[in-house]
Backbone as a chain_set.jsonl record, in Angstrom:
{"seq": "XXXXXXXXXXXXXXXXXXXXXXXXXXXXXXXXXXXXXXXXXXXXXXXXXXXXXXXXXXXXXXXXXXXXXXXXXXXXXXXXXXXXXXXXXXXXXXXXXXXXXXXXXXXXXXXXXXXXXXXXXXXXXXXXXXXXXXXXXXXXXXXXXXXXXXXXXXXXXXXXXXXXXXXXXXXXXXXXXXXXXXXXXXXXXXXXXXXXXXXXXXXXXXXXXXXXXXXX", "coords": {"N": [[81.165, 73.435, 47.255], [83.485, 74.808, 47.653], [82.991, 75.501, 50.165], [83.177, 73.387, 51.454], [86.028, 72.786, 51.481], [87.061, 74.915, 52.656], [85.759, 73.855, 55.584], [87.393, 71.867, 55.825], [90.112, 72.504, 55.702], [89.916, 74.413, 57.846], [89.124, 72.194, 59.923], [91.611, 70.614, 60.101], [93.467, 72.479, 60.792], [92.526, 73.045, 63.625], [93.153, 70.218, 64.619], [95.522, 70.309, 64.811], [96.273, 72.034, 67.008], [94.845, 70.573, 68.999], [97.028, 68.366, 68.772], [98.664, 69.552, 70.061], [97.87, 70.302, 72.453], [97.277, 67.855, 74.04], [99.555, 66.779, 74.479], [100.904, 69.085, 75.995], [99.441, 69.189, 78.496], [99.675, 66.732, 79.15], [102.263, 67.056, 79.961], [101.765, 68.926, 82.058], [99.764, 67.584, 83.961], [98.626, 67.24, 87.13], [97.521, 69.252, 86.767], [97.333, 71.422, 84.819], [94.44, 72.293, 82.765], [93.6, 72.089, 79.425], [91.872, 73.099, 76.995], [90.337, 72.407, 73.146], [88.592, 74.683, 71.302], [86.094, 75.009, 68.807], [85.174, 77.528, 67.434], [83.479, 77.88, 65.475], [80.742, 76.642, 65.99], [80.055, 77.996, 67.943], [78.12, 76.821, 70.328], [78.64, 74.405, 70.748], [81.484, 74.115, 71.351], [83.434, 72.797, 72.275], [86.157, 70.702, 71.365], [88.097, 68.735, 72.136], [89.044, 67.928, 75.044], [91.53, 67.715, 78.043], [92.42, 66.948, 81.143], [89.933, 67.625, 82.71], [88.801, 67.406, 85.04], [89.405, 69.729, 86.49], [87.75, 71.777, 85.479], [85.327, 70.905, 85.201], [83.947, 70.561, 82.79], [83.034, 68.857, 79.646], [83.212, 67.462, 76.158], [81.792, 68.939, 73.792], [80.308, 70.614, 74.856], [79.196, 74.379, 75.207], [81.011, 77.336, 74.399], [82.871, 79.828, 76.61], [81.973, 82.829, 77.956], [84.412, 84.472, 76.946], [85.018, 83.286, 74.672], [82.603, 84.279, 73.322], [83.244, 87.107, 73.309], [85.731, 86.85, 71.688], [84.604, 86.06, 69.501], [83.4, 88.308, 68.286], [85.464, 90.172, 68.066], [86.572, 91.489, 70.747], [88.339, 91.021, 72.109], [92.149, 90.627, 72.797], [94.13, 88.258, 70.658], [95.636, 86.752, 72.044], [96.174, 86.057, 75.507], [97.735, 86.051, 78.245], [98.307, 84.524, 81.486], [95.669, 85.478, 83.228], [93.939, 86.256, 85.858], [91.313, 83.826, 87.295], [88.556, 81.59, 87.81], [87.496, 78.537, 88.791], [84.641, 76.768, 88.623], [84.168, 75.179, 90.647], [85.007, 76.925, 92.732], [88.179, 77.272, 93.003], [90.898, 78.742, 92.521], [92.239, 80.142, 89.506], [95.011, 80.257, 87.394], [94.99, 81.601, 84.291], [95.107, 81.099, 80.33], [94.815, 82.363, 77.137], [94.466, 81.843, 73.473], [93.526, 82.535, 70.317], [92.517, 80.97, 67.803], [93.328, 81.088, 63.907], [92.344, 81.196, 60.747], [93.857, 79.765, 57.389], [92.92, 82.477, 56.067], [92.657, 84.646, 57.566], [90.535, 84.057, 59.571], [88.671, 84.331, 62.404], [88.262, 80.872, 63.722], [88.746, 79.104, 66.232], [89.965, 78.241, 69.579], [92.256, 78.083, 71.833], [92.175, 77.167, 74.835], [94.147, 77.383, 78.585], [93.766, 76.382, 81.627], [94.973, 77.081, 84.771], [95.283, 75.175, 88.231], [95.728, 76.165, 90.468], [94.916, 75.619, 93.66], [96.404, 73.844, 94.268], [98.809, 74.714, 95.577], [98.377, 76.496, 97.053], [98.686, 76.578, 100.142], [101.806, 76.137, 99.741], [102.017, 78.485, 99.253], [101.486, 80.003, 101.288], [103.19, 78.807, 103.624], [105.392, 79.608, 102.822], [105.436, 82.745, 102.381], [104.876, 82.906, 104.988], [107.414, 81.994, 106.486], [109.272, 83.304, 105.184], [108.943, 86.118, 105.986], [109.986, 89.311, 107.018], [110.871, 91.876, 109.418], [111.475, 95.434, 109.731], [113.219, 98.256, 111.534], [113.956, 101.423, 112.954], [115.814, 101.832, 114.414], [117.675, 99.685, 113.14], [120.228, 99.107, 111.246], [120.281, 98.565, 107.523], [122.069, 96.524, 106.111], [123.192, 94.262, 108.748], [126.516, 94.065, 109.834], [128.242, 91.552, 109.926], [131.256, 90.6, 110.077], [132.936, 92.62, 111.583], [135.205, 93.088, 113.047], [137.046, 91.992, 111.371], [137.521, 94.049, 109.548], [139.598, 95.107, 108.671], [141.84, 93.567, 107.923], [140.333, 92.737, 105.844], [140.521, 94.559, 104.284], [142.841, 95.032, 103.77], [143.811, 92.145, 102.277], [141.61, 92.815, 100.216], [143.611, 95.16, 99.059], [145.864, 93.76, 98.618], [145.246, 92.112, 96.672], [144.472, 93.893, 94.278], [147.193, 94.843, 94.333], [148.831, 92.445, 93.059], [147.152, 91.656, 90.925], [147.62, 94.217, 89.28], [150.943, 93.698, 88.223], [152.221, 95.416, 90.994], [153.806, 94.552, 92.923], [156.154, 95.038, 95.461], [156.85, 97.619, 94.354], [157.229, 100.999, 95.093], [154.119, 102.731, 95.779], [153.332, 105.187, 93.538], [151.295, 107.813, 93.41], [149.456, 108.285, 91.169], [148.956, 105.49, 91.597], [147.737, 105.119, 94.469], [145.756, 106.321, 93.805], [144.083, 105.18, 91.973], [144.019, 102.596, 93.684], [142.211, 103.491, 95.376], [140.142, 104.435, 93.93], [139.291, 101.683, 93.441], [139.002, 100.616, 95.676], [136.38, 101.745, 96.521], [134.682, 101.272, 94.507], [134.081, 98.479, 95.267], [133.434, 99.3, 97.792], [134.807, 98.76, 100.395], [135.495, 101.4, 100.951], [133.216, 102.385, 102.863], [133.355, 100.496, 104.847], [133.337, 100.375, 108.312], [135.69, 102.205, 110.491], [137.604, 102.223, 107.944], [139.093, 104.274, 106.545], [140.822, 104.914, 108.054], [142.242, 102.96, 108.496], [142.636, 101.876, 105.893], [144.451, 104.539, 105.067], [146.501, 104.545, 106.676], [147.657, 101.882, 105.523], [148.339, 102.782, 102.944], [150.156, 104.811, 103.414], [149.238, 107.445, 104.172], [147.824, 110.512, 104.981], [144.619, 111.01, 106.77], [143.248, 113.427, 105.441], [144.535, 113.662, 102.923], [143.669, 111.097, 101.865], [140.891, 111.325, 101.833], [140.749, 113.42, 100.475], [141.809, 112.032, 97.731], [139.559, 110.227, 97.142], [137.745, 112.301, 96.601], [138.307, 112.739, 93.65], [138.358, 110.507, 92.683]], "CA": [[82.47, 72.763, 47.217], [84.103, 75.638, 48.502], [82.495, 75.611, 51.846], [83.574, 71.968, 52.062], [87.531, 72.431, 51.228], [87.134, 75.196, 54.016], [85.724, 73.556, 56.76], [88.384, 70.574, 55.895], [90.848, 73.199, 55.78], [89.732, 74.442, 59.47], [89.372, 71.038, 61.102], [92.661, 70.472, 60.153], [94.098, 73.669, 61.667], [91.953, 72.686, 64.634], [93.296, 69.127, 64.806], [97.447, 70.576, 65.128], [96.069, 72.406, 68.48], [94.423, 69.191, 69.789], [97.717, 67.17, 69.562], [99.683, 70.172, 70.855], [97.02, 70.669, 73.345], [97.158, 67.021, 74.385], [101.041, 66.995, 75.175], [100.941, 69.822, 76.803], [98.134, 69.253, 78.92], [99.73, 65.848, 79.868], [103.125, 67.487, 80.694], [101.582, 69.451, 83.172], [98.89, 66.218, 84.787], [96.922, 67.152, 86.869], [97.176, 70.642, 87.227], [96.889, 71.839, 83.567], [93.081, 71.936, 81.831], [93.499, 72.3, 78.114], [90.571, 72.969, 75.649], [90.235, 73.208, 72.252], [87.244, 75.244, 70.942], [85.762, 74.914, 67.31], [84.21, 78.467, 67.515], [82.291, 77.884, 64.159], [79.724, 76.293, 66.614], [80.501, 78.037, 69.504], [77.131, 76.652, 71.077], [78.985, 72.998, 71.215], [82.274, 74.386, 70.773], [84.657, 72.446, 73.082], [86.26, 69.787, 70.881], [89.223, 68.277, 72.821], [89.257, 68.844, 76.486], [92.24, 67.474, 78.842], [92.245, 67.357, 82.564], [88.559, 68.463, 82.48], [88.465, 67.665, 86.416], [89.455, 71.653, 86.645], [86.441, 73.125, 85.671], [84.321, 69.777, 84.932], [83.406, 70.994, 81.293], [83.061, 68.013, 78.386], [83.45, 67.661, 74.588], [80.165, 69.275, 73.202], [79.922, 71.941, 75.704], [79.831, 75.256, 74.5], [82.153, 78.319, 74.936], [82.345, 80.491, 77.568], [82.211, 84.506, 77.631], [85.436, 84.766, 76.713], [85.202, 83.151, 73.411], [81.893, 84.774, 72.355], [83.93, 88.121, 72.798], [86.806, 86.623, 70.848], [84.551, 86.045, 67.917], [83.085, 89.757, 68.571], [86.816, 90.52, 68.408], [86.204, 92.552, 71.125], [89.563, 90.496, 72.975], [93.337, 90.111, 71.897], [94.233, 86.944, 70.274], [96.791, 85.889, 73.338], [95.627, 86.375, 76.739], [98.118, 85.153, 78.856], [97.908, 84.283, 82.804], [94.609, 86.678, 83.681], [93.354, 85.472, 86.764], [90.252, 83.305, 86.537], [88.218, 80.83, 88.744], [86.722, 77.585, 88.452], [82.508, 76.739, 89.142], [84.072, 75.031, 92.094], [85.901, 78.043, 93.432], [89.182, 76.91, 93.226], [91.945, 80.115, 92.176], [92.755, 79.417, 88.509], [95.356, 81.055, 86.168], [94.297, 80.777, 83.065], [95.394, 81.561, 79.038], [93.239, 81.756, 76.123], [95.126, 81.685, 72.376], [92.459, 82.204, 69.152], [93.009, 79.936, 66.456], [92.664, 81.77, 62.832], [92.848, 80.258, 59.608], [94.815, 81.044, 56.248], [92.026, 83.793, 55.763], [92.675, 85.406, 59.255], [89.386, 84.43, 60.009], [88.496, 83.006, 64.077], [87.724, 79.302, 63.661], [88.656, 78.366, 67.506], [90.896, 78.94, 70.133], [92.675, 77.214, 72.984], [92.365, 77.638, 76.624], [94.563, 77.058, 79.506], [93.494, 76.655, 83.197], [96.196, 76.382, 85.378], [94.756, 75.089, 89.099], [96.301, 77.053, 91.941], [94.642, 75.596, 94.623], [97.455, 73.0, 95.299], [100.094, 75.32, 95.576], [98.253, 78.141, 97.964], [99.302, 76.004, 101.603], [102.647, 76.124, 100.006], [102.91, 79.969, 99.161], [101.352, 80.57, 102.158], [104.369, 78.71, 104.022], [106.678, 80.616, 101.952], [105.456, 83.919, 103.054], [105.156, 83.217, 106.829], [108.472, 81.406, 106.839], [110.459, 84.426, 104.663], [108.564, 87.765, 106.176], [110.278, 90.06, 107.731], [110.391, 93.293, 109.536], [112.538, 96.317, 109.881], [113.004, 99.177, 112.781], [114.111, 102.389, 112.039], [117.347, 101.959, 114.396], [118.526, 98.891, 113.03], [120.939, 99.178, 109.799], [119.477, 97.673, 106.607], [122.637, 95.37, 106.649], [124.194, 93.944, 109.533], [128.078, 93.925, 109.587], [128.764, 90.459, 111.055], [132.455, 90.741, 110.316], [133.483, 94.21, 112.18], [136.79, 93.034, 113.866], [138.003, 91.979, 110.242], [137.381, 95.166, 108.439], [141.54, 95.286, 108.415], [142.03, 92.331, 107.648], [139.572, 91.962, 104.177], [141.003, 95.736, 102.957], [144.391, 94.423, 103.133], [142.963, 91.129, 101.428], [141.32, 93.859, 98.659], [144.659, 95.405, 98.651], [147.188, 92.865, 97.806], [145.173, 91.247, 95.47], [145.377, 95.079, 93.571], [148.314, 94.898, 93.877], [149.251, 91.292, 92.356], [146.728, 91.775, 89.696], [148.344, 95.004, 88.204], [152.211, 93.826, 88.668], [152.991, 96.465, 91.591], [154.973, 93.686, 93.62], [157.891, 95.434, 95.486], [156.746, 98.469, 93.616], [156.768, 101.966, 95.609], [153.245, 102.891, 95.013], [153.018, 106.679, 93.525], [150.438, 109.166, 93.342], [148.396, 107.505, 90.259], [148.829, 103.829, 91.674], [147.079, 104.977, 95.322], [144.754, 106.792, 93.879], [143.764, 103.942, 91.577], [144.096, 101.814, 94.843], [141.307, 104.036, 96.246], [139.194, 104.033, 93.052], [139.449, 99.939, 93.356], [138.063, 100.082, 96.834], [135.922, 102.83, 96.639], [134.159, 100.695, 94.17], [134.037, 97.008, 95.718], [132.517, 99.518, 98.974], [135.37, 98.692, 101.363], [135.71, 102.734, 101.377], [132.226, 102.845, 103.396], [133.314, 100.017, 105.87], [133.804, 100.968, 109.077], [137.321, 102.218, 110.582], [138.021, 102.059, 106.435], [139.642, 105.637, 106.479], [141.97, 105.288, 109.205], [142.905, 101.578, 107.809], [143.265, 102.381, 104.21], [145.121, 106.007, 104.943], [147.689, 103.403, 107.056], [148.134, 100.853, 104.331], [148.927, 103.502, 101.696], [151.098, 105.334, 103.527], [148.978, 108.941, 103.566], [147.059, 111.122, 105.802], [143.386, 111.342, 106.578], [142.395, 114.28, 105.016], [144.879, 113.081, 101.875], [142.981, 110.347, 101.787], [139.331, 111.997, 101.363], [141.021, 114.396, 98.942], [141.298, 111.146, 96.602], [138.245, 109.849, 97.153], [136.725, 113.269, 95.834], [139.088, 112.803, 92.972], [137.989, 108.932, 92.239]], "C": [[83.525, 73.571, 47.974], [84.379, 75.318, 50.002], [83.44, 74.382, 52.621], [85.048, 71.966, 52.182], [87.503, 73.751, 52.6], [86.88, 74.849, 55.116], [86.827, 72.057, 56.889], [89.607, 71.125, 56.443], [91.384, 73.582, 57.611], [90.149, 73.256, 60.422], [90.766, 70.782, 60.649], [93.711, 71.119, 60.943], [94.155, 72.994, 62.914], [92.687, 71.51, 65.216], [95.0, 69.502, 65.023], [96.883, 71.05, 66.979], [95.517, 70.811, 69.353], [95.649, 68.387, 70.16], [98.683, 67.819, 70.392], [98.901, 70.246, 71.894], [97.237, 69.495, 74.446], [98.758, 66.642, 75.219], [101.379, 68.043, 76.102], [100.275, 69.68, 78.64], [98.926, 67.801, 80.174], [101.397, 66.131, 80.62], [102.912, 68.111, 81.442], [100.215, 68.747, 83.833], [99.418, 66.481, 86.123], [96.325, 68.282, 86.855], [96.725, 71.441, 86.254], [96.016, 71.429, 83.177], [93.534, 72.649, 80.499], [92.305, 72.196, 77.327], [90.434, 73.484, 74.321], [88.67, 73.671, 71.742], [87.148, 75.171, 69.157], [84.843, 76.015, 67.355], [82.871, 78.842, 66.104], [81.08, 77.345, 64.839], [79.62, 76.356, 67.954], [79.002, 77.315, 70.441], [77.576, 75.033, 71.843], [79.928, 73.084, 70.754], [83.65, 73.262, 71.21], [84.562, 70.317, 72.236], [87.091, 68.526, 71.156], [89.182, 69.189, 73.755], [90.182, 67.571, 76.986], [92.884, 67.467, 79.92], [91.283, 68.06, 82.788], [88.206, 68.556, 84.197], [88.495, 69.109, 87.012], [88.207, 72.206, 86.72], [85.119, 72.005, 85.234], [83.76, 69.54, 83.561], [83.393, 69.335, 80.148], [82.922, 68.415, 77.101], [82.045, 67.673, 74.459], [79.714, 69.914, 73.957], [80.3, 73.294, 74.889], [80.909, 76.256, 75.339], [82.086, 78.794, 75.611], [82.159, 81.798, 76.582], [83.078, 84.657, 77.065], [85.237, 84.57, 75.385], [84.06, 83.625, 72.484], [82.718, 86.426, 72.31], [85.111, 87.823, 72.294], [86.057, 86.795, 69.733], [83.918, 87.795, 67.418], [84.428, 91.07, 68.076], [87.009, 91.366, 69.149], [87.997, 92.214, 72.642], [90.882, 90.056, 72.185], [93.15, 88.649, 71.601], [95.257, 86.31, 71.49], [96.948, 86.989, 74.226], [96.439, 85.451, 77.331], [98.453, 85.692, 80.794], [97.118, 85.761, 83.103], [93.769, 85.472, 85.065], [91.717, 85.122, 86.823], [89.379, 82.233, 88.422], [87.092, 79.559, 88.587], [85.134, 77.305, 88.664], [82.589, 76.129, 90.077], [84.657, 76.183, 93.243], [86.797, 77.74, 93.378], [89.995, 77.94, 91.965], [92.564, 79.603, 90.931], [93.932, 80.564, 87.899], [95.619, 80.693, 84.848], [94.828, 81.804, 81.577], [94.27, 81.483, 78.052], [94.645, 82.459, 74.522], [93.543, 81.402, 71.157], [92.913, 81.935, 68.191], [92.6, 81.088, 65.469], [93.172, 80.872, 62.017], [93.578, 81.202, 58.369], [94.516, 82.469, 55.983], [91.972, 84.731, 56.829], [91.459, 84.97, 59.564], [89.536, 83.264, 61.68], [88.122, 82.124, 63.535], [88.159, 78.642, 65.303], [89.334, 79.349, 68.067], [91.063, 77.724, 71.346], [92.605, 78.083, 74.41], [92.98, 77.153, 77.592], [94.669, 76.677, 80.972], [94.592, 76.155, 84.208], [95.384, 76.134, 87.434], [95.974, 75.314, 89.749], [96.131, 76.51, 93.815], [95.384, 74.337, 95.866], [98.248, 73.643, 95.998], [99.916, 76.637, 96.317], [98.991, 77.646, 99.49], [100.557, 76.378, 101.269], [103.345, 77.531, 99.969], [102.682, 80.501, 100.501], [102.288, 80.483, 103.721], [105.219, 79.102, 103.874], [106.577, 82.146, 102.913], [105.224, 83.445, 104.738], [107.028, 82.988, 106.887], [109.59, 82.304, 106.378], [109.567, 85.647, 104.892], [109.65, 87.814, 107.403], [110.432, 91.177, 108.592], [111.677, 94.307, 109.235], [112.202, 97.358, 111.042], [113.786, 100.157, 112.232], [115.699, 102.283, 112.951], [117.997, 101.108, 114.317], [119.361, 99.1, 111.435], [119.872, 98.091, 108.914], [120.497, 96.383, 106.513], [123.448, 95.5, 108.068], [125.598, 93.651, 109.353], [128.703, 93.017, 110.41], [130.322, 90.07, 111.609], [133.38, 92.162, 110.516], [135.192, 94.083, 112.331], [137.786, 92.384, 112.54], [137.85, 92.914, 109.166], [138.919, 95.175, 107.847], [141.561, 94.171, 107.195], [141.308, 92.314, 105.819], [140.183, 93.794, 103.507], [142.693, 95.47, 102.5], [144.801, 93.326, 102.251], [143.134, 91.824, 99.936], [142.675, 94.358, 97.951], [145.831, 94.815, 97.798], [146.896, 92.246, 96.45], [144.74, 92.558, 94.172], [146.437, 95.04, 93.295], [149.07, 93.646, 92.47], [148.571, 91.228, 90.678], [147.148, 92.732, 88.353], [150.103, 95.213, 88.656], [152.313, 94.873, 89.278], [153.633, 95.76, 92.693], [156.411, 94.467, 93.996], [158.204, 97.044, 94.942], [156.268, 100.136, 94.913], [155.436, 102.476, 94.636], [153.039, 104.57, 94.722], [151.486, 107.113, 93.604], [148.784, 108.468, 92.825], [148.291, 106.688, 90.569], [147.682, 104.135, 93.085], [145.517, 105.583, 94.363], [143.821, 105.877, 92.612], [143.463, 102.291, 92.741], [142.612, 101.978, 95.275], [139.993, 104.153, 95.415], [138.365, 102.681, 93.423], [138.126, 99.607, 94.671], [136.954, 101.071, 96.911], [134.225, 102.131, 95.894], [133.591, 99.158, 94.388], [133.406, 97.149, 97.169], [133.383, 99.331, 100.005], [135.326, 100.193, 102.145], [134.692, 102.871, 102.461], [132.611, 101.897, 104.81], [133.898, 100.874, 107.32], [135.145, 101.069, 109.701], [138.01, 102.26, 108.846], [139.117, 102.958, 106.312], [141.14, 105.331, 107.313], [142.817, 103.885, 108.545], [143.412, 101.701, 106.237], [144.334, 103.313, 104.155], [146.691, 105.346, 105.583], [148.423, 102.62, 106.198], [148.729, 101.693, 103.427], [150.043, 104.678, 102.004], [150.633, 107.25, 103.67], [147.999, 109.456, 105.142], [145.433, 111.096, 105.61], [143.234, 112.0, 105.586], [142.863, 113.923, 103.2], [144.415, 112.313, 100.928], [141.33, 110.701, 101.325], [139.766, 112.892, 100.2], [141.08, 113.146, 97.721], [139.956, 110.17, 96.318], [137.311, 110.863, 96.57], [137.27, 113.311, 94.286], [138.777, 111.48, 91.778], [136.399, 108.993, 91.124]], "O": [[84.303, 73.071, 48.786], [85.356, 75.038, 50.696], [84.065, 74.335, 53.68], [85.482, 71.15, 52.995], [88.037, 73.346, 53.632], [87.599, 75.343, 55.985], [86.949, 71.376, 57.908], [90.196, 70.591, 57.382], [92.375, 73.323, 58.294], [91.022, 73.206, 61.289], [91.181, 70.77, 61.808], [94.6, 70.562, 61.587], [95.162, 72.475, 63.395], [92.939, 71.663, 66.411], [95.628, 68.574, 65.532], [97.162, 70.361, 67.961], [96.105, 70.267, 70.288], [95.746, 67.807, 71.241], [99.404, 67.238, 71.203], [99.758, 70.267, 72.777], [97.377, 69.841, 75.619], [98.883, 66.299, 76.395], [102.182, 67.799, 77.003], [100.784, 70.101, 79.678], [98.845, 67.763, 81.402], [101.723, 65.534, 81.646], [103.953, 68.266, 82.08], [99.483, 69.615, 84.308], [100.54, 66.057, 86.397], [95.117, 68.512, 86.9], [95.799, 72.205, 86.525], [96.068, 70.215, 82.975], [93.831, 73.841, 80.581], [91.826, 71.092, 77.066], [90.395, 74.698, 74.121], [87.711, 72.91, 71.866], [88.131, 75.285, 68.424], [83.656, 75.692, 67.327], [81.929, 79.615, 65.928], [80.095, 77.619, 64.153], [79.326, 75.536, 68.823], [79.205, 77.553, 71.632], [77.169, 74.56, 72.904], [80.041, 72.444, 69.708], [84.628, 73.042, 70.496], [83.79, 69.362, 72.329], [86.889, 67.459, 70.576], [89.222, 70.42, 73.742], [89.865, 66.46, 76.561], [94.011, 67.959, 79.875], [91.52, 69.226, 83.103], [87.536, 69.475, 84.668], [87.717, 69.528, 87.868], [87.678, 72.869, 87.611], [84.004, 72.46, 84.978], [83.196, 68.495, 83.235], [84.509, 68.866, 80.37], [82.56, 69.559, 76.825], [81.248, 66.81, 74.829], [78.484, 69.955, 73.924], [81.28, 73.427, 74.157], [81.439, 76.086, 76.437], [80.926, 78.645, 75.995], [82.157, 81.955, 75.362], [82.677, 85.277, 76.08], [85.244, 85.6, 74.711], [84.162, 83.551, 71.26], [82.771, 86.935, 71.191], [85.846, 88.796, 72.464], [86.508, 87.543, 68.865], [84.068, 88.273, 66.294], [84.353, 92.279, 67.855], [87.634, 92.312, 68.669], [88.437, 92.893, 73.57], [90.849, 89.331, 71.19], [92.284, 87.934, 72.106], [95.405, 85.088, 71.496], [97.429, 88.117, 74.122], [96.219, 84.248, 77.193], [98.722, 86.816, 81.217], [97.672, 86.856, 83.196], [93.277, 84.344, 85.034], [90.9, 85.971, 86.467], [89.67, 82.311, 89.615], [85.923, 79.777, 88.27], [84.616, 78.367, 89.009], [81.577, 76.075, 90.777], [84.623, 76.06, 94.467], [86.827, 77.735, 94.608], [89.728, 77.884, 90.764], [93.384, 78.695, 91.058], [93.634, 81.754, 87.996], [96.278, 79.755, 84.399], [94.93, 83.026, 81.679], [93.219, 80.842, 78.071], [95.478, 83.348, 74.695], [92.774, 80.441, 71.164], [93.757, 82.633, 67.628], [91.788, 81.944, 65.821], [94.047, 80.032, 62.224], [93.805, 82.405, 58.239], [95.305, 83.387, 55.76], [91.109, 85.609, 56.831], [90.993, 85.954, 60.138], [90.076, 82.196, 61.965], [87.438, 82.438, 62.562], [87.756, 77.489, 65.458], [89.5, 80.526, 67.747], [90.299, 76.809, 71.654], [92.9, 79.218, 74.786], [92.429, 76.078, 77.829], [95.796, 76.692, 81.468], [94.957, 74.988, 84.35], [94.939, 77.199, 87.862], [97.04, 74.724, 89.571], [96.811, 76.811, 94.796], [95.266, 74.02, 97.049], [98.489, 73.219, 97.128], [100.711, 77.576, 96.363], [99.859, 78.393, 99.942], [101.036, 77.051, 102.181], [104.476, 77.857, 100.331], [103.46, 81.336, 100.961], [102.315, 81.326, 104.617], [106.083, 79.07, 104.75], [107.333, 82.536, 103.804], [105.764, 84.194, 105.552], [107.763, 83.87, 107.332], [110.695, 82.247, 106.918], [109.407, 86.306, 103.864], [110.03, 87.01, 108.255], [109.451, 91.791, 108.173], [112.68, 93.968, 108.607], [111.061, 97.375, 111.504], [114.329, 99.955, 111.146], [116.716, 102.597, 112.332], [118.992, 101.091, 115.041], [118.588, 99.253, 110.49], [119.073, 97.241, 109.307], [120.025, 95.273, 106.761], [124.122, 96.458, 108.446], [125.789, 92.778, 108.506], [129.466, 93.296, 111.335], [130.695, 89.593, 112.681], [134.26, 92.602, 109.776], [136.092, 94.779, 111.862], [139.009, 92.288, 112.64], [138.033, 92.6, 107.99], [139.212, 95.248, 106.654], [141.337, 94.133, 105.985], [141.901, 91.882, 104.831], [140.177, 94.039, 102.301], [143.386, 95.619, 101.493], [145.828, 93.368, 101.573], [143.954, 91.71, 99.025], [142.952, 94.163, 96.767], [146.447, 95.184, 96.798], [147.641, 91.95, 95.516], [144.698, 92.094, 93.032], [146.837, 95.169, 92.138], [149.595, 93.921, 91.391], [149.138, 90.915, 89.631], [147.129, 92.477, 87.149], [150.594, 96.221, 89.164], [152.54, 95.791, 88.489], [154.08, 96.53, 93.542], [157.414, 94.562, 93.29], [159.291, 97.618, 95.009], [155.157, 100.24, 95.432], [155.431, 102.622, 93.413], [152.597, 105.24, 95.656], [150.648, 106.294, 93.981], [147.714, 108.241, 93.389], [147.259, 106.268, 90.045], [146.655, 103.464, 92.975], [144.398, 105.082, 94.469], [142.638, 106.216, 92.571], [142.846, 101.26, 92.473], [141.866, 101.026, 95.504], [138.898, 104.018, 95.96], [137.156, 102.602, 93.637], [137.092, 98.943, 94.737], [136.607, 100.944, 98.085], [133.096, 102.297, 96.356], [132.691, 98.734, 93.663], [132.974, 96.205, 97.83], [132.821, 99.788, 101.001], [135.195, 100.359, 103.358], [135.172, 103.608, 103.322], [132.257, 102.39, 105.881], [134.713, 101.797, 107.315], [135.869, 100.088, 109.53], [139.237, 102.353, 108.855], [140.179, 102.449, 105.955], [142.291, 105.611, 106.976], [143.986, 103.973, 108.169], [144.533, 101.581, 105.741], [145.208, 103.1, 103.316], [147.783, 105.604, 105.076], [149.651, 102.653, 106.118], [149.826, 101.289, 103.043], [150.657, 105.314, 101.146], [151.414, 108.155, 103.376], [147.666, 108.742, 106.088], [144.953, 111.152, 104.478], [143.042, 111.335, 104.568], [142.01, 113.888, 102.313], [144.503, 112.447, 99.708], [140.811, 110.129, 100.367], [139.144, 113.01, 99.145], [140.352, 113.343, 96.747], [139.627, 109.567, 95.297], [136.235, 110.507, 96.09], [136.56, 114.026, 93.578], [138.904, 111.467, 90.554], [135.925, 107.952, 90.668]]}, "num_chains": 1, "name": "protein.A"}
């Protein structure tokens, strides 16, 4: 009697993965294979299969490798994307999830096959179409806007200024050198001509100028 309220117990378990298995399976049509396994007979374990065109398998097939070392426990219980491959060759990535019951004990497990072999033409367009190279005397970025270096620190500037009321405001000591923080941090400091343009705007000398920057 026992035996019997456990294996009711099981197929029940078993039977929640099937309808999650089945939604799943059909939210990702045609590319997702779903299977559930009833590993109590792993020899004709596969009880619900969905999108079986993947790997061709039917209900009353048994398990693979994988699930005789699940019941071995010789594999975690959630195996997720390990790369895999179908009996037609076609590049799978694939999950595996082992069912247990109230008693921890294995009673199945689900498997995932995800087919790859639509989606290789398009990675392989991807990478031709975004490689690139590099040379050792070209900069890592290009500086397309040179002749407005002025122009965007005086930009940076004003809108310093406007943001911490100094409108109209002789700027002292602490306000440039907060000025120079500002840009120092937003990287204008590195643009080119920066030094000579900044040291202008604020009213100070070169070397003045690098003295707050060591200061920042």
């Amino acid at each position: 009697m026992v035996n019997k309220i456990n294996h009711s117990q099981n197929r029940e378990i078993l039977e929640h993965y099937v309808k999650a298995g089945e939604v799943i399976a059909e939210m990702f049509a045609p590319y997702l294979e779903v299977i559930i396994h009833d590993l109590q007979t792993p020899e004709h374990s596969i009880i619900a299969i969905f999108n079986n065109h993947i790997t061709g398998r039917k209900i009353g097939d048994g398990t693979s490798d994988i699930g005789y070392k699940k019941l071995e426990d010789e594999l975690p219980d959630k195996i997720v994307n390990y790369n895999n491959q179908s009996p037609s060759g076609s590049d799978l990535k694939s999950s595996s999830l082992t069912i247990r019951n109230k008693d921890d004990e294995i009673i199945g497990s689900m498997g995932l096959n995800f087919d790859l072999s639509s989606f290789v033409n398009i990675k392989e367009f991807f990478e031709m179409f975004t490689k690139t190279f590099t040379l050792d005397n070209l900069p890592k970025r290009e500086e397309f806007f040179m002749w407005s270096v002025k122009d965007e620190i005086q930009q940076a500037l004003n809108k310093f200024i406007i943001s911490n009321d100094l409108q109209g405001k002789v700027l002292n000591r602490k306000d440039k050198l907060n000025v120079v923080d500002h840009m120092k941090k937003k990287g204008h400091i590195n643009k080119k001509g920066a030094i000579s343009i900044l040291s202008e705007l604020l009213a100070i000398t070169r070397p003045t100028l690098y003295k707050y920057i060591k200061e920042v």
